[in-house]
C-alpha positions as CSV (number, residue, x, y, z in Angstrom):
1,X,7.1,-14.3,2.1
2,X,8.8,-11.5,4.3
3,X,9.8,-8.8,2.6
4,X,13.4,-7.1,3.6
5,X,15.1,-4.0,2.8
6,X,18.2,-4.0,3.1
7,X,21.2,-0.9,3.8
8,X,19.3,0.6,0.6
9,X,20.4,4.0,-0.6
10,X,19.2,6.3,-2.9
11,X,21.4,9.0,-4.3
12,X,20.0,11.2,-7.6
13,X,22.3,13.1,-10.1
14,X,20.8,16.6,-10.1
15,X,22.4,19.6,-12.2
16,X,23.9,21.1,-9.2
17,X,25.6,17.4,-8.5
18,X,24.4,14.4,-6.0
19,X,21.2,14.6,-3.7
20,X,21.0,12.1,-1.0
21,X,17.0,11.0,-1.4
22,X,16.7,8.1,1.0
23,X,19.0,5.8,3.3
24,X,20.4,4.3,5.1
25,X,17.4,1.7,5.8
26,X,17.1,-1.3,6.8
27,X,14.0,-3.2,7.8
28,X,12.1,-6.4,7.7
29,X,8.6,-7.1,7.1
30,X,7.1,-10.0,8.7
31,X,4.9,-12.1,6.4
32,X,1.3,-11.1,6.7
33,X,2.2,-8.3,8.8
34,X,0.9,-4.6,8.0
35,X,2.7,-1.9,7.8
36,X,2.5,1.8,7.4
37,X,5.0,4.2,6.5
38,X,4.9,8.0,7.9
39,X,7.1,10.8,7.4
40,X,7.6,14.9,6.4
41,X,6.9,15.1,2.8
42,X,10.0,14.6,0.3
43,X,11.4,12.2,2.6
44,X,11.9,9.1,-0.1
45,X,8.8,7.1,1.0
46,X,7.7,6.8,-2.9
47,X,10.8,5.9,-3.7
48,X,11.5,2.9,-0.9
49,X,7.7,1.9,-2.6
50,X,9.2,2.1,-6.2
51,X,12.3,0.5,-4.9
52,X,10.9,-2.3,-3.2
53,X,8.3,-2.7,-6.2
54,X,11.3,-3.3,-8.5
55,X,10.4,-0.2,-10.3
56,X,13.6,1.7,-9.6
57,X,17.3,0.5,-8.7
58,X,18.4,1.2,-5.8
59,X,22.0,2.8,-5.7
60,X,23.3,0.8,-3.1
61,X,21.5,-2.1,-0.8
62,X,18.8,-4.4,-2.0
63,X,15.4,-5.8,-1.2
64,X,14.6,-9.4,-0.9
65,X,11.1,-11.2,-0.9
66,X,11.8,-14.2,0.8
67,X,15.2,-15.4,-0.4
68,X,15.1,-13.4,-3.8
69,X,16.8,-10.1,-4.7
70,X,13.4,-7.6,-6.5
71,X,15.7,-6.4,-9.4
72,X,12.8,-6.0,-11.7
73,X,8.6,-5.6,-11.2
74,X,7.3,-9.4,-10.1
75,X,4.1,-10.6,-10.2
76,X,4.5,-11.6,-6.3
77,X,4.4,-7.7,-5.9
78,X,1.1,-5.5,-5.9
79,X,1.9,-2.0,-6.7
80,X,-0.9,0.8,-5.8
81,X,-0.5,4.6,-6.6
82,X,-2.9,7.2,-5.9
83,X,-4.5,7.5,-9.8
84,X,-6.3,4.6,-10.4
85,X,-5.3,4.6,-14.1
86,X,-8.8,2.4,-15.1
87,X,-9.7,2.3,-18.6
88,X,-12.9,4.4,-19.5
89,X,-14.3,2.0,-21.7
90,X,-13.8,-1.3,-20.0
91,X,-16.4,-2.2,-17.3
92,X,-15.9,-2.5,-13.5
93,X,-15.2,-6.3,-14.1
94,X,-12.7,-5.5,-17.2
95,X,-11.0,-3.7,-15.4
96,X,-10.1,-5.7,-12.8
97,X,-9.6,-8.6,-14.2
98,X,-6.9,-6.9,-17.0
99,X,-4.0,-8.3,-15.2
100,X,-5.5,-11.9,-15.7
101,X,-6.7,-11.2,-19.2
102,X,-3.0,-10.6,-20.0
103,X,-1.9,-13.6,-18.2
104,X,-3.7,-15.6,-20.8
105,X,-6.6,-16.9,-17.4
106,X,-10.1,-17.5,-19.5
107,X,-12.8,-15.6,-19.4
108,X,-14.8,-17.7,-17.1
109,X,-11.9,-17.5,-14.6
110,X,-11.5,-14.6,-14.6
111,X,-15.5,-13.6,-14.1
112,X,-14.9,-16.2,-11.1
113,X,-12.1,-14.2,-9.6
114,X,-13.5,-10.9,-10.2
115,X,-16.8,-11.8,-8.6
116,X,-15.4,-12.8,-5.5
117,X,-13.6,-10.1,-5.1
118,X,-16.6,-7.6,-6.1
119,X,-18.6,-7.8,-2.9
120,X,-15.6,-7.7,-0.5
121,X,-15.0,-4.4,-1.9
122,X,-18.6,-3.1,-1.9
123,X,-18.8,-3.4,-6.0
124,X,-21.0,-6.3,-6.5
125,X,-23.8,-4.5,-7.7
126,X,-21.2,-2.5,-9.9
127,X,-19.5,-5.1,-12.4
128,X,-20.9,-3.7,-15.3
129,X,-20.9,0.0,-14.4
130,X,-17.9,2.0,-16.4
131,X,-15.3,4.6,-14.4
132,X,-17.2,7.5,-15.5
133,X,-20.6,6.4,-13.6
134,X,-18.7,5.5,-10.4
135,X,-17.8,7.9,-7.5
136,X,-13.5,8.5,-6.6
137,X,-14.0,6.2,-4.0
138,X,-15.2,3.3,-5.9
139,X,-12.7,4.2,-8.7
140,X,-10.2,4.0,-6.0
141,X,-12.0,0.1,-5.0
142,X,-11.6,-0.9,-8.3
143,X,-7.7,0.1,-8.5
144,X,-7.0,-2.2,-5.5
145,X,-8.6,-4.8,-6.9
146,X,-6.7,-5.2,-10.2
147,X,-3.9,-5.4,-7.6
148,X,-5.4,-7.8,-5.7
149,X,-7.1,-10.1,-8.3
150,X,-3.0,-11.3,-8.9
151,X,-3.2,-12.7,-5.8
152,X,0.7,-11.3,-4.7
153,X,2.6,-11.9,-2.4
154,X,3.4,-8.5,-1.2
155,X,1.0,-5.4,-1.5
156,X,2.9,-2.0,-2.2
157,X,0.1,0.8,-1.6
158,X,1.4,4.1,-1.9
159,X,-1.0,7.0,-0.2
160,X,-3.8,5.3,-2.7
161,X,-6.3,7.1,-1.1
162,X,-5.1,10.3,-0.8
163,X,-7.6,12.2,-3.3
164,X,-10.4,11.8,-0.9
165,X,-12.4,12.6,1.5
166,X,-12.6,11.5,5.0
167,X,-15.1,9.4,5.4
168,X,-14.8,7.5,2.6
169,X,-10.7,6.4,3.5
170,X,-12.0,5.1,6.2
171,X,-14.7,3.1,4.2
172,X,-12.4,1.7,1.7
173,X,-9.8,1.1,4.6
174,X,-11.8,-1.1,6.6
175,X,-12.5,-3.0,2.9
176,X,-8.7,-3.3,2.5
177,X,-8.9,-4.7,6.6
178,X,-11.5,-7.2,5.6
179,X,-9.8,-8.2,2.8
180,X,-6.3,-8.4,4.3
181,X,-7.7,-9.9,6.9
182,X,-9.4,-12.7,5.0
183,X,-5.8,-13.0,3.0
184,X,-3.1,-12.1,4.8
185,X,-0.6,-10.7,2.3
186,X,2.8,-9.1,3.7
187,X,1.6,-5.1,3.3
188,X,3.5,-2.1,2.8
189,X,1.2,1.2,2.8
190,X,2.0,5.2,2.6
191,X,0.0,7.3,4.3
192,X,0.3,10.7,5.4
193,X,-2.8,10.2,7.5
194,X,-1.7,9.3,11.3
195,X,-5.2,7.9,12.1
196,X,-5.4,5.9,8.7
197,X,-1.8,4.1,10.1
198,X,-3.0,3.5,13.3
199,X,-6.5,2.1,12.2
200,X,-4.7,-0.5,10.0
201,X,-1.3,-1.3,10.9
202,X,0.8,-3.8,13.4
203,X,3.6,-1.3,12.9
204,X,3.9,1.7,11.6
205,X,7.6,3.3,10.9
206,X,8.6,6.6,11.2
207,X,10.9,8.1,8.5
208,X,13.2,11.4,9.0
209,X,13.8,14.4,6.6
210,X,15.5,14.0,3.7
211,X,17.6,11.7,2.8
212,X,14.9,9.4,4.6
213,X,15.9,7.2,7.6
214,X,13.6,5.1,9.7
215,X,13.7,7.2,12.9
216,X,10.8,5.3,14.4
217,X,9.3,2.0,14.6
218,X,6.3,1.2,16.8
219,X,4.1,-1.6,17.0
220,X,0.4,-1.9,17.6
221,X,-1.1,-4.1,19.6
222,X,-4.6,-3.0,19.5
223,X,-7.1,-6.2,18.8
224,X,-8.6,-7.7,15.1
225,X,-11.1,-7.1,14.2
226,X,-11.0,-3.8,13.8
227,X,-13.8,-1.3,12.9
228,X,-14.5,2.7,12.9
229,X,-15.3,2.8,16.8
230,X,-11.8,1.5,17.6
231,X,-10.4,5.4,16.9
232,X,-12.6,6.2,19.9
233,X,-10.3,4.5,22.7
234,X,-7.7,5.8,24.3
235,X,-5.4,3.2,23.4
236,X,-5.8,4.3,19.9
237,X,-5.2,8.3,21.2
238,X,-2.0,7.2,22.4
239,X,-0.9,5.5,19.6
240,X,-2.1,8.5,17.1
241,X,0.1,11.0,20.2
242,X,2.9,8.4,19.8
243,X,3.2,8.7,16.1
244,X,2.8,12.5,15.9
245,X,5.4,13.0,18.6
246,X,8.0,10.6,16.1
247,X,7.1,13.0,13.0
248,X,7.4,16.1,15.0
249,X,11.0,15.3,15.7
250,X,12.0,13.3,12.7
């Protein structure tokens, strides 16, 4: 389902009266499609995620999945932060199959959807391992997916991998490429990292200072599949120039 946004404001009440946070945007998201979002820190692009997640009202405008106005959190919605909140003393497994636990899916379901989803995120030989034995990274694997063991719609990911180092975003994001790719939800994901965006999106929009606008909106056609060595081509370059020229002046 596409996802749209649509005139969305957000105003907060602070002591010293009304801060414009984000708006006006408006912007739709084709299905499948992947997008990143860029801007200058503080611009509102946790808050469009919360907004869009049904996680915060907006204080004018709306967002739609298909048809349907998100006034509340929805199952068709994957939502993604940077902590990956796991709970020490359930395994790997447990944890990501929570969301179907509480959906009342049996047990032997769920160990059927969890270990398909194990070795597309490099955890097979991990299912019984707890957070405390894993690296950030893997945490970070195992975060995404609880998300995606709900099978949604939509996938909200807000700078999830943010924490770490280098080379191990770009492991886990040619994970999230293979399994996007073998999926094909509608994707939303936060980044501050200009290489990260171009690496995984079809688009990647540009958002301005505060109160955040979409300043910028510029598509990718480099080819799928795509793996580490695309970064090396100069179509790639001028994408990454592209993008850093949009934030400069933004």
């Amino acid at each position: 389902m596409a996802l749209t946004i649509d005139n969305l404001h957000m105003t907060f009440q602070t002591p010293d009266g009304k801060l414009p946070a984000l708006g006006p945007v408006s912007v739709s998201l084709a299905e499948g499609s992947f997008t990143c979002l860029l801007g200058p820190s503080g611009c509102g692009k946790s808050t469009l995620v919360r907004v869009c997640a049904g996680l915060q009202k907006p204080t004018t405008g709306r967002v739609l999945l298909g048809d349907t106005v998100i006034t509340a959190p929805s199952p068709q919605m994957g939502v993604m932060f940077q902590d990956a909140n796991l709970m020490p003393w359930r395994t790997v497994r447990d944890n990501m199959a929570l969301p179907l636990e509480l959906a009342g899916v049996t047990t032997a379901q769920r160990v059927q959807h969890t270990d398909t989803l194990l070795p597309m995120l490099g955890l097979g030989d991990f299912a019984q391992a707890y957070p405390s034995e894993l690296s950030g990274g893997m945490r970070q694997r195992v975060a995404l997916g609880r998300v995606l063991i709900q099978s949604p719609a939509v996938l909200l990911l807000d700078e999830p991998f943010g924490a770490l180092d280098a080379l191990t975003r770009e492991h886990i994001s040619l994970d999230i490429l293979r399994v996007w790719e073998a999926q094909r939800q509608t994707v939303l994901m936060v980044t501050h990292d200009i290489q990260e965006a171009v690496l995984l999106a079809d688009r990647i929009l540009v958002m301005s200072r505060r109160p955040g606008r979409i300043v910028a909106d510029i598509i990718s056609d480099l080819p799928r599949p795509r793996t580490h060595e695309i970064v090396y081509t100069p179509e790639f370059n001028a994408l990454a120039r592209q993008i850093r020229a949009a934030i400069e002046i933004a």
